[in-house]
C-alpha positions in Angstrom: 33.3 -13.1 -18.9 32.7 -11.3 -15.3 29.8 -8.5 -14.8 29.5 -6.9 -11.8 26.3 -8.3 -9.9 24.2 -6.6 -7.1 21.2 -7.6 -4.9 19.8 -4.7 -3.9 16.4 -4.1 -1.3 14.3 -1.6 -2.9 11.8 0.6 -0.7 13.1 -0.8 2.3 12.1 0.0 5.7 14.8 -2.3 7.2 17.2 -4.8 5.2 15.3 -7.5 3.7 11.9 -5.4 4.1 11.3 -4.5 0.6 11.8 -5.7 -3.0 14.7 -7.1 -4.1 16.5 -6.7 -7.3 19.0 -7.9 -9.6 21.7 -5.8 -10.9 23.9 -7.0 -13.7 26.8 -4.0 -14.3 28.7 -3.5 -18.0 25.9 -5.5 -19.9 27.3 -4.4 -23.4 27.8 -7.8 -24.8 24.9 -9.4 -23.9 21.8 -10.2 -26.2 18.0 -10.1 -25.6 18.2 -13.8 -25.0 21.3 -14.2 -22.4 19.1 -11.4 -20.3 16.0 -13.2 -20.9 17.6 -16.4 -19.6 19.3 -14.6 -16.7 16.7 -13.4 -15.6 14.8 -16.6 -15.4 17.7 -18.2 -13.6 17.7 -15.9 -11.2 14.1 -15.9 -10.4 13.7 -12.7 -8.7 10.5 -10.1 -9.7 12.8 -8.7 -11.9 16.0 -7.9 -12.8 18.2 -5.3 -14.8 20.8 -4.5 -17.1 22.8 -1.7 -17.0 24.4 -0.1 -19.8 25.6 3.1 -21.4 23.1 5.7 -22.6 22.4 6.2 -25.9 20.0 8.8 -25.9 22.4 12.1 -25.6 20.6 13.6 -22.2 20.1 10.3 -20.4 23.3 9.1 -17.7 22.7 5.9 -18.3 20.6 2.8 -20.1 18.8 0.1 -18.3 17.2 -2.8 -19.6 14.7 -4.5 -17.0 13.3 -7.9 -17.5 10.6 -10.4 -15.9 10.8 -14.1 -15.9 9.1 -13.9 -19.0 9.4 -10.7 -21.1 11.0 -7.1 -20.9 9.8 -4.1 -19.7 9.4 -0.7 -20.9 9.3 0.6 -17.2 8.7 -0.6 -13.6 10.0 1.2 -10.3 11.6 -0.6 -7.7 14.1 -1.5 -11.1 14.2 1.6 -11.8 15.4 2.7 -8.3 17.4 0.1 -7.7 19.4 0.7 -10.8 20.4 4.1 -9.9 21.4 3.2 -6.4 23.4 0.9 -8.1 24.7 3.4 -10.5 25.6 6.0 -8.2 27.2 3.5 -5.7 29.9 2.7 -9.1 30.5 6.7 -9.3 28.0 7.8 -11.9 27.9 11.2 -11.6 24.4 12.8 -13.3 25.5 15.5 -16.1 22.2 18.0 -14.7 20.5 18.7 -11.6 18.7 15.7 -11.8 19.8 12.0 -12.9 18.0 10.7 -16.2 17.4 7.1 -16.6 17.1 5.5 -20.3 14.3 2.8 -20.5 12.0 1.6 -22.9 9.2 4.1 -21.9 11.8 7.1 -23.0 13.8 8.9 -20.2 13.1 9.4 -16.5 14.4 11.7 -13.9 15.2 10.5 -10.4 16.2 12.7 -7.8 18.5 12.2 -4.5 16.2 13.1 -1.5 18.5 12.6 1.8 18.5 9.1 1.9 16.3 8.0 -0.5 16.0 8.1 -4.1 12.5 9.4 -5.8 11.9 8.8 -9.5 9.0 11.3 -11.3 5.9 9.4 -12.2 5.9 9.0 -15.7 2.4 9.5 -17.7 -0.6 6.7 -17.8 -1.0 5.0 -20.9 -4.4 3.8 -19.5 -6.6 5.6 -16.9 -10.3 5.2 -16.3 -12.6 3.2 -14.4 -12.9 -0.7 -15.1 -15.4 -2.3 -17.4 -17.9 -4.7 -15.8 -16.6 -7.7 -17.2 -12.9 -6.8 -15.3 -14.4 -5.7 -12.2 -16.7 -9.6 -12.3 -13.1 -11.1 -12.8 -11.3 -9.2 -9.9 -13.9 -10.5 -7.3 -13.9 -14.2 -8.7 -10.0 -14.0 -8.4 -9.8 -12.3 -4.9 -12.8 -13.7 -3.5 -14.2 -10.1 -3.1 -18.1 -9.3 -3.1 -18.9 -6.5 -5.3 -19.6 -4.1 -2.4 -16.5 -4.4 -1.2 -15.1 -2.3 -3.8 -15.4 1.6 -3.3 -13.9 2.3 -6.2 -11.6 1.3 -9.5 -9.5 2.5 -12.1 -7.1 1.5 -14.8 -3.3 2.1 -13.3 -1.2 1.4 -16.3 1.9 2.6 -17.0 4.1 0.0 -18.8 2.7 -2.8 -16.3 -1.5 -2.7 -16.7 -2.5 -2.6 -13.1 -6.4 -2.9 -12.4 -7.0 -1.0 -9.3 -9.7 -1.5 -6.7 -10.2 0.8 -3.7 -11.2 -1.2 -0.4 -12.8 0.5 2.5 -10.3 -0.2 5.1 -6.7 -1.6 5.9 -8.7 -4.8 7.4 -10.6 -5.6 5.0 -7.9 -5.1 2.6 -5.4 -7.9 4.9 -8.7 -10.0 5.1 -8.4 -10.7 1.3 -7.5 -14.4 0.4 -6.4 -14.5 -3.6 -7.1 -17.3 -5.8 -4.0 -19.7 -6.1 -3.9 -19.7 -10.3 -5.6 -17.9 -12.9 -6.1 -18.9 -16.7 -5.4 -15.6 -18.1 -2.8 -12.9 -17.2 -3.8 -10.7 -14.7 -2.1 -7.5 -12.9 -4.2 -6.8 -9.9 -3.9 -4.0 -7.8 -5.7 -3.5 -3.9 -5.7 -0.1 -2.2 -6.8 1.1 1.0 -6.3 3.8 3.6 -4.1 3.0 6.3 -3.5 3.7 9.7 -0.8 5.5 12.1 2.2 7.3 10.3 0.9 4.8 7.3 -1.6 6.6 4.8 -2.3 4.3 2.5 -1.8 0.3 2.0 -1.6 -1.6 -1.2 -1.4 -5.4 -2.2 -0.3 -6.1 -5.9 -1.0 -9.4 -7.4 0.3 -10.9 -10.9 0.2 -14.0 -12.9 3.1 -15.8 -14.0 3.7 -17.3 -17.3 2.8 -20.7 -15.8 -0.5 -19.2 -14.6 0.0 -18.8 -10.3 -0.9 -16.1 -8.9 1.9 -14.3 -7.1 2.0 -11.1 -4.7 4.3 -8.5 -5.3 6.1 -6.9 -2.2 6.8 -3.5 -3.5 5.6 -2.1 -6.8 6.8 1.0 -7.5 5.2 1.5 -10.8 1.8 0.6 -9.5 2.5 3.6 -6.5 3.0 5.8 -9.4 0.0 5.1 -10.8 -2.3 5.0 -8.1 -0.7 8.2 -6.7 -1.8 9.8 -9.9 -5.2 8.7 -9.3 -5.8 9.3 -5.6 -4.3 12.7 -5.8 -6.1 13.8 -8.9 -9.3 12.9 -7.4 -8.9 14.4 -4.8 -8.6 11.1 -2.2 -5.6 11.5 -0.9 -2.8 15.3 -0.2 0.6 15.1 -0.9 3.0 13.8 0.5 2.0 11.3 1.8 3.4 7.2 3.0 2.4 4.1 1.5 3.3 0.6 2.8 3.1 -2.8 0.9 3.9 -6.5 1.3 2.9 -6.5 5.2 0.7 -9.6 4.2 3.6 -11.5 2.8 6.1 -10.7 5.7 7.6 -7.3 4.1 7.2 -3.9 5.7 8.1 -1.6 2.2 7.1 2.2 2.7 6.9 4.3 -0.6 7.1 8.2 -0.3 4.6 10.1 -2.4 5.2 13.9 -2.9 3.5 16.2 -5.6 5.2 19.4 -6.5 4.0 23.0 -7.3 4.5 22.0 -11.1 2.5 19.1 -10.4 5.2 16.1 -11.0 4.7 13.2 -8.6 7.7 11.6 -6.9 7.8 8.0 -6.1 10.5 7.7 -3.5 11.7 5.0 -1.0 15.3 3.7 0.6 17.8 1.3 -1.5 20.2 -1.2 0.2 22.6 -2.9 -1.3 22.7 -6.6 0.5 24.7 -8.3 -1.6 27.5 -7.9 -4.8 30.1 -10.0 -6.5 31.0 -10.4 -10.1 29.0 -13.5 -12.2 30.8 -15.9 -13.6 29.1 -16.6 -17.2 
């Protein structure tokens, strides 16, 4: 059996600037358990499935998966996905194109040369408990007064965000190798030139090391949510990630005057074939 297969560069600034992601085409007939192990294989941040829709407004399904479980929602899958889907001919049946996912449906829009998918809601906002914030410093090696801020940025993954004082002392942060428990770690700070803001993501793997995300598009989702509504940062705005790993991502935040928040950045395709499994 052959699926269609791309590799596609998600927020990109540049080929092979942003996140990559897998995407396997005409995934009817294939269980939980082939994707899980697929995705494994292929050892990328994640990667997706795509399918039909089921849901009667939504254009099409997607299934995205980690190394080690599925996810209800993330965003450079989610962007990635639709590039991939519109590059095949979908056609959206409204004005906007409607993703199925396991956190219900989400629109995405075209926006010249990017694609933007709405921020969906939090399913955990606040500020950090003591005993989260104590763990955060241990695992960055961060003092206390470093942080200028926190707050809870989940929505699907459970991002735990600090706010750092500056763009250096954000770069100047050296992680822990390995952590005991799982951990989804989230650095923000104000940037500089045509770049507003910086982030660094950092998660644990099933095998406990510590690993640093390039792009995250769920976690610019969430922390746009946060520094818009307190009043931190105007829309729109530009984001960049990964510059401390070698990538040069840029994410592109705009609010609306009905108050949804698009997440929006540049998808590439660099690579496609067909699998052979």
């Amino acid at each position: 059996m052959t699926h269609p297969f791309s590799l596609v560069d998600v927020f990109a600034n540049a080929p092979f600037t942003g996140n990559p992601l897998a995407v396997i085409t005409g995934a009817e007939g294939l269980d939980s358990a082939q994707m899980q192990r697929i995705a494994q294989w292929l050892n990328l941040s994640e990667t997706t499935f795509l399918l039909p829709p089921e849901h009667k407004d939504a254009d099409y399904k997607v299934r995205i998966f980690t190394l080690e479980r599925e996810l209800p929602f993330a965003g450079h899958p989610t962007l990635g996905t639709c590039h991939t889907w519109l590059a095949a001919g979908g056609k959206p049946k409204g004005r906007h194109i409607v993703q199925e996912c396991g956190a219900g449906l989400i629109n995405i829009k075209r926006d010249a040369q990017r694609l933007a998918f709405a921020a969906p809601p939090r399913i955990r906002s606040g500020p950090l408990e003591t005993e989260k914030l104590d763990e955060i410093c241990t695992l960055l090696n961060l003092d206390r007064a470093d942080i200028v801020d926190h707050q809870w940025l989940a929505n699907g993954p459970h991002w735990a965000g600090v706010l750092l004082k500056s763009t250096e002392a954000l770069h100047a942060v050296k992680p822990r190798g390995d952590w005991p428990k799982v951990v989804d770690i989230a650095m923000i700070a104000p940037g500089k030139g045509e770049i507003d803001w910086e982030l660094r993501a950092i998660f644990s793997t099933h095998t406990g090391a510590l690993i640093e995300d390039p792009v995250t598009g769920s976690l610019n989702a969430a922390a746009a949510q946060w520094l818009l509504e307190s009043g931190k940062a105007t829309s729109p705005y530009v984001a960049a990630q990964g510059i401390c790993i070698g990538r040069d991502g840029r994410i592109y935040v705009d609010q609306v005057a009905d108050g949804t928040i698009w997440i929006g950045g540049q998808c590439m395709t660099l690579f496609e074939g067909q699998t052979r499994f």
